[in-house]
VEXDOSE-753434 format. One line per field, with one value per residue: residue number from 1; x, y, z of N, C-alpha, C in turn; residue in three letters. Coordinates in Angstrom, 2 decimals, decimal comma. Last residue first. Layout:
// VEXDOSE-753434
pos = [NUM ...] .
npx = [X ...] .
npy = [Y ...] .
npz = [Z ...] .
capx = [X ...] .
capy = [Y ...] .
capz = [Z ...] .
cpx = [X ...] .
cpy = [Y ...] .
cpz = [Z ...] .
code = [ALA ...] .
//
This chain:
// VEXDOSE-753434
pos = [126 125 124 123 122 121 120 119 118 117 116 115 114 113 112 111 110 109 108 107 106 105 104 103 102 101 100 99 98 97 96 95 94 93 92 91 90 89 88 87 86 85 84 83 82 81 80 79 78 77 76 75 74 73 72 71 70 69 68 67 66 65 64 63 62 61 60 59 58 57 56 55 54 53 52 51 50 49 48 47 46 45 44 43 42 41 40 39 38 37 36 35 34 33 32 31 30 29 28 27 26 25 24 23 22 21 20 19 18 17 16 15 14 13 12 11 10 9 8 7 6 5 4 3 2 1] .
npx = [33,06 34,07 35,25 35,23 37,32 36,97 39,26 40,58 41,51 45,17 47,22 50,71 53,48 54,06 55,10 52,58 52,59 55,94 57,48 58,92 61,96 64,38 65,45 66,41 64,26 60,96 57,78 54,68 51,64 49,14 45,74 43,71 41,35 38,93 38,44 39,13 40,76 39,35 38,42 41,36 42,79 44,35 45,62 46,17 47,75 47,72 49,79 50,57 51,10 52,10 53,37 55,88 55,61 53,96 54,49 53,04 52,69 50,87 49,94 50,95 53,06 52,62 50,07 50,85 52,85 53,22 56,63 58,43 60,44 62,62 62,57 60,65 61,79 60,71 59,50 56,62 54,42 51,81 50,26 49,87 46,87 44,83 43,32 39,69 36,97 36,97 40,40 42,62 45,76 47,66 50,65 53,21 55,98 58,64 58,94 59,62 58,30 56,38 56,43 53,70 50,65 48,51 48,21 46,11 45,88 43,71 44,03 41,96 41,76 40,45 38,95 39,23 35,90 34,55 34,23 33,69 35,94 38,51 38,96 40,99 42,25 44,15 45,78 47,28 48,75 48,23] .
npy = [-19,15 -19,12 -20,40 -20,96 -22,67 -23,16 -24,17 -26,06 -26,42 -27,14 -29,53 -30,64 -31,79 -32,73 -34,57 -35,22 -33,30 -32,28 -29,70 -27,50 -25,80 -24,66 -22,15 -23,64 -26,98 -27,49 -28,42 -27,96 -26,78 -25,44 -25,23 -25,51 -25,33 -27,30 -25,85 -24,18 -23,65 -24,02 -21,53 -19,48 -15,72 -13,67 -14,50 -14,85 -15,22 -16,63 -16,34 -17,35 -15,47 -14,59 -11,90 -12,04 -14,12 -13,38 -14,62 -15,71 -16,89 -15,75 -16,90 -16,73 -17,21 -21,13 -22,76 -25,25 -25,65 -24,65 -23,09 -22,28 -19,67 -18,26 -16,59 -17,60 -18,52 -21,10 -21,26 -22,15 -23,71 -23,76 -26,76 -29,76 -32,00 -34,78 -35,84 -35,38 -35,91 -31,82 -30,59 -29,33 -27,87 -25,95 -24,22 -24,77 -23,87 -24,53 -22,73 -21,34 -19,29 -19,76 -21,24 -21,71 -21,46 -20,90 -19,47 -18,64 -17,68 -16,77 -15,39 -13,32 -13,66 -12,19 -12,81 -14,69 -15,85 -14,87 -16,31 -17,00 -17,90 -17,73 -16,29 -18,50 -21,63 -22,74 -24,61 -25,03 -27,15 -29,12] .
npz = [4,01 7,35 9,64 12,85 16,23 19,66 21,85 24,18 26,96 26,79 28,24 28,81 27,64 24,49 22,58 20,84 19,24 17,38 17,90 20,21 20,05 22,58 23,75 26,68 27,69 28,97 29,87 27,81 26,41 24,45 23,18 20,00 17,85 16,10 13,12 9,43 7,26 5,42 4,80 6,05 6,47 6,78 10,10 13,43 16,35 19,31 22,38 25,97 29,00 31,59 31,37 31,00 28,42 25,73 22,57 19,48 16,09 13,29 9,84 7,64 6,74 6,94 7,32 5,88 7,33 10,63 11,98 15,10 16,66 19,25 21,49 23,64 25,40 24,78 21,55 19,57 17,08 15,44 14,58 14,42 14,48 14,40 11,56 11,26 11,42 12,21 12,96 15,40 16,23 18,18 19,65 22,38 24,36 26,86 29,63 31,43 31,96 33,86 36,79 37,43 35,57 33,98 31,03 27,90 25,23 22,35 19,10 16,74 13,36 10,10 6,48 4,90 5,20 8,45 11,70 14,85 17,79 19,89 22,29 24,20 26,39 29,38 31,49 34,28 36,74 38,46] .
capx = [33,42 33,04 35,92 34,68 37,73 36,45 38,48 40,34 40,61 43,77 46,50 49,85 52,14 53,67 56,46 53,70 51,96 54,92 56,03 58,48 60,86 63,90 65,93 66,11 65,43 61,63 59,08 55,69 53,11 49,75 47,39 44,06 42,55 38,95 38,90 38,31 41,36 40,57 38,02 40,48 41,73 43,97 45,27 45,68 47,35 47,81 48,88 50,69 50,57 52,04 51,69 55,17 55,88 54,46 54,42 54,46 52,63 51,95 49,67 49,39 52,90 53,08 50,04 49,78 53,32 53,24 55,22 58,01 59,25 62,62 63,31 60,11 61,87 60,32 60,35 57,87 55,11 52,74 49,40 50,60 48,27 45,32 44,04 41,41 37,43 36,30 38,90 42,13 44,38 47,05 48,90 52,71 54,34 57,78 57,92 60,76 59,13 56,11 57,77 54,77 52,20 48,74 48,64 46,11 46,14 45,24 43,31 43,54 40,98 41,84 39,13 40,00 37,20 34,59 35,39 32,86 34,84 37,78 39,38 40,11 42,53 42,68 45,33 46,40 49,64 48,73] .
capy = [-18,99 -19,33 -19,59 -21,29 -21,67 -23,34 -23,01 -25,90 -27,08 -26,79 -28,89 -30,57 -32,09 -31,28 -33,98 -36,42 -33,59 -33,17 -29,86 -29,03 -25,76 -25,31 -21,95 -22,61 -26,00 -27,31 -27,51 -28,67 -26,61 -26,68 -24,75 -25,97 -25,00 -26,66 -26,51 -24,47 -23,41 -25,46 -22,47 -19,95 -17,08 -14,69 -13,68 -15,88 -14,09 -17,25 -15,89 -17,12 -15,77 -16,26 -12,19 -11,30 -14,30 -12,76 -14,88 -15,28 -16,96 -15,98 -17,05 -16,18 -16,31 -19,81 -21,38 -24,63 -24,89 -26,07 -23,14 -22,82 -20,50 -19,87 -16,31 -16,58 -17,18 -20,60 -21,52 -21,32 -23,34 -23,11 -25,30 -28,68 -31,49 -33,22 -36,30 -35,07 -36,42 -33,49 -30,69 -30,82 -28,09 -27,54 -24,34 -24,74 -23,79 -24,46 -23,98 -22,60 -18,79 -19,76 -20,71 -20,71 -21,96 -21,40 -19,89 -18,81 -18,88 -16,14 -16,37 -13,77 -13,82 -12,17 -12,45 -13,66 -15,83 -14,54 -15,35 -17,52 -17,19 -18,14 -15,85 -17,49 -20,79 -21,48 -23,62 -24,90 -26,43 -27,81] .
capz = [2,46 6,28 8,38 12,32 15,07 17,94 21,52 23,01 26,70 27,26 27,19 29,80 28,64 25,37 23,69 22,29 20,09 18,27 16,71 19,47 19,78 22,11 22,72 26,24 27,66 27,83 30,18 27,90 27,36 24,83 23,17 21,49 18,25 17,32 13,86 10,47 8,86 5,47 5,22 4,51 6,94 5,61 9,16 12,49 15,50 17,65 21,28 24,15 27,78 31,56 31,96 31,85 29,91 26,50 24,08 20,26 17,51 13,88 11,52 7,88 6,52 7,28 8,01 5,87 6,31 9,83 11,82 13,75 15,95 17,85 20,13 22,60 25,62 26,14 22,40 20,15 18,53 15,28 13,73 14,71 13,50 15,28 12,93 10,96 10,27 12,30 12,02 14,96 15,78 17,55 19,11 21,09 23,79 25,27 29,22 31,36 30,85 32,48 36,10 38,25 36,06 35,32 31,70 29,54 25,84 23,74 20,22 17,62 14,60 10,85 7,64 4,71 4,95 6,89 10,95 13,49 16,43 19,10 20,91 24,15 25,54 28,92 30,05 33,88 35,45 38,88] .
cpx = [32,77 33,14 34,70 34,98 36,95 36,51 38,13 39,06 39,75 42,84 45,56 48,92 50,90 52,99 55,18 54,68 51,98 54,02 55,19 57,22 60,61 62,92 65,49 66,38 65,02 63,31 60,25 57,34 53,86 51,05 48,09 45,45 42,84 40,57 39,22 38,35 40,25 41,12 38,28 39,33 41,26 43,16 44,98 44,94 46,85 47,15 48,80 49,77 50,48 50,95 51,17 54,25 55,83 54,22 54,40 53,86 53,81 51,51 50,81 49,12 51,89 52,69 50,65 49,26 52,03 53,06 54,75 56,28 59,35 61,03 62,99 60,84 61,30 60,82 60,19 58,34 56,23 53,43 51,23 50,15 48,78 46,43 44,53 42,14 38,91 36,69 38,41 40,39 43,74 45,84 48,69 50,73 54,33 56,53 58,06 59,85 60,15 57,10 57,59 55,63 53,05 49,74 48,63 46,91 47,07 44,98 44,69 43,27 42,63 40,85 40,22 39,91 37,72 35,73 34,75 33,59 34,69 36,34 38,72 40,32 40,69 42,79 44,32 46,40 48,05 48,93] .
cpy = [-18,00 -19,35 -20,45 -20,58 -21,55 -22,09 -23,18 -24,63 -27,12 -27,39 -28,56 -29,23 -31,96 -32,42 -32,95 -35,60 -34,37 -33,11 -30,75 -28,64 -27,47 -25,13 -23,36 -23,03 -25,03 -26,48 -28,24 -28,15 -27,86 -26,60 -25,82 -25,61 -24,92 -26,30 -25,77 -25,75 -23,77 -25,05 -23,59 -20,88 -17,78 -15,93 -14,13 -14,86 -15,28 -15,83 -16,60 -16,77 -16,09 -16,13 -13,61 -11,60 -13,96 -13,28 -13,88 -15,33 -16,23 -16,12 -16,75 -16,48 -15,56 -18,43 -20,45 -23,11 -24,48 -24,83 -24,26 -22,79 -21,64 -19,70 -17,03 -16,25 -16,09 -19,26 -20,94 -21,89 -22,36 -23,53 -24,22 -27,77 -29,76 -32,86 -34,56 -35,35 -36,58 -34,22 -31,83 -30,59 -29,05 -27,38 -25,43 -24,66 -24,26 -24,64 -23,35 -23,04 -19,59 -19,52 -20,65 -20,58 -21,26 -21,58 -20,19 -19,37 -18,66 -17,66 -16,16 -14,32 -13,67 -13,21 -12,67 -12,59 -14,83 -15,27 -15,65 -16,37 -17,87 -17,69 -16,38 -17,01 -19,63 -20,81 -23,28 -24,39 -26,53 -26,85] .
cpz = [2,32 5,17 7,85 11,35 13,85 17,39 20,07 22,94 24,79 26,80 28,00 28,12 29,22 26,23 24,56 22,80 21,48 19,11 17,02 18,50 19,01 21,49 21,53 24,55 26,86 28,40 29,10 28,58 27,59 25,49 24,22 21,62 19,95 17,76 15,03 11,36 9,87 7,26 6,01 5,36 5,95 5,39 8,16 11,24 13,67 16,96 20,19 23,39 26,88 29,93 31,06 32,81 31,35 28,11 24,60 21,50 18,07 15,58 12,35 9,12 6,44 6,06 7,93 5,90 5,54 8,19 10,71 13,59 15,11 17,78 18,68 20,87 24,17 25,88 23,86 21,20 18,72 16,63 14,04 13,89 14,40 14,53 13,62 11,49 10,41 11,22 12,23 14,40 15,21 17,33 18,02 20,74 22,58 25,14 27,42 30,39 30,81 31,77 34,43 37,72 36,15 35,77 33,09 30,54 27,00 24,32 21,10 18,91 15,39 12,64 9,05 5,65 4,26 6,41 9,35 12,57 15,17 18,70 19,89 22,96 25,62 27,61 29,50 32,29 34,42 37,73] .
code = [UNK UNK UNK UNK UNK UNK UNK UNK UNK UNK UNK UNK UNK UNK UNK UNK UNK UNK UNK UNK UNK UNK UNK UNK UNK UNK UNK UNK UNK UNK UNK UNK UNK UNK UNK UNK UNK UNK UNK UNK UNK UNK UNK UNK UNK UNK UNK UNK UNK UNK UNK UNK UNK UNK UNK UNK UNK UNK UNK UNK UNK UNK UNK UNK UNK UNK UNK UNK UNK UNK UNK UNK UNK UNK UNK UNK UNK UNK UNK UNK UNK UNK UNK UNK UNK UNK UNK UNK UNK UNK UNK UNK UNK UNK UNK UNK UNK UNK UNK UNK UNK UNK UNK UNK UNK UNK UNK UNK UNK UNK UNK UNK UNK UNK UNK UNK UNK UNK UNK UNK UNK UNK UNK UNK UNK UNK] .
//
């Protein structure tokens, strides 16, 4: 019952910007923590950023910060990955991810989200 759709993904320069959206299906989007994941061939999957159901709490892996941000808008069942400074090392298929959640929560684990999309490829050239 509980669908995801990410979008956005591209072949990017490095130092170039991309911004990927992620699709929601579900009737009460603004109970659910999100998060974005990514996984290079070779890599185990690793947390890229999440938030909280109303949006207030982030985190981010440390790779990313101050070059990716996520946020939401509940409105219209959405998250985003704004993704700036692009290096190589960022290339991988990025996938988003839900989980219902209390307020004001944020996971990093892959084992706490339920329900994923289908992933969207992220390509940074040199």
């Amino acid at each position: 019952q509980v669908q995801l759709v990410e979008s956005g993904g591209g072949l990017v320069q490095a130092g170039g910007s991309l911004r990927l959206s992620c699709a929601a299906s579900i009737r009460t989007f603004s109970n659910y923590a999100m998060g974005w994941f990514r996984q290079a061939p070779g890599k185990e999957r690793e947390v890229v950023a999440a938030i909280s159901r109303g949006g207030s709490k982030t985190n981010y892996a440390d790779s990313v910060k101050g070059r990716f941000t996520i946020s939401r808008v509940n409105a219209k069942n959405t998250v985003f990955l704004q993704m700036n400074s692009l290096k190589p090392e960022d290339t991988a298929v990025y996938s988003c991810a839900a989980v219902g959640a209390s307020a004001y929560i944020v996971y990093s684990s892959s084992r706490r989200y339920d329900y994923w999309g289908q992933g969207t490829q992220v390509t940074v050239s040199s």
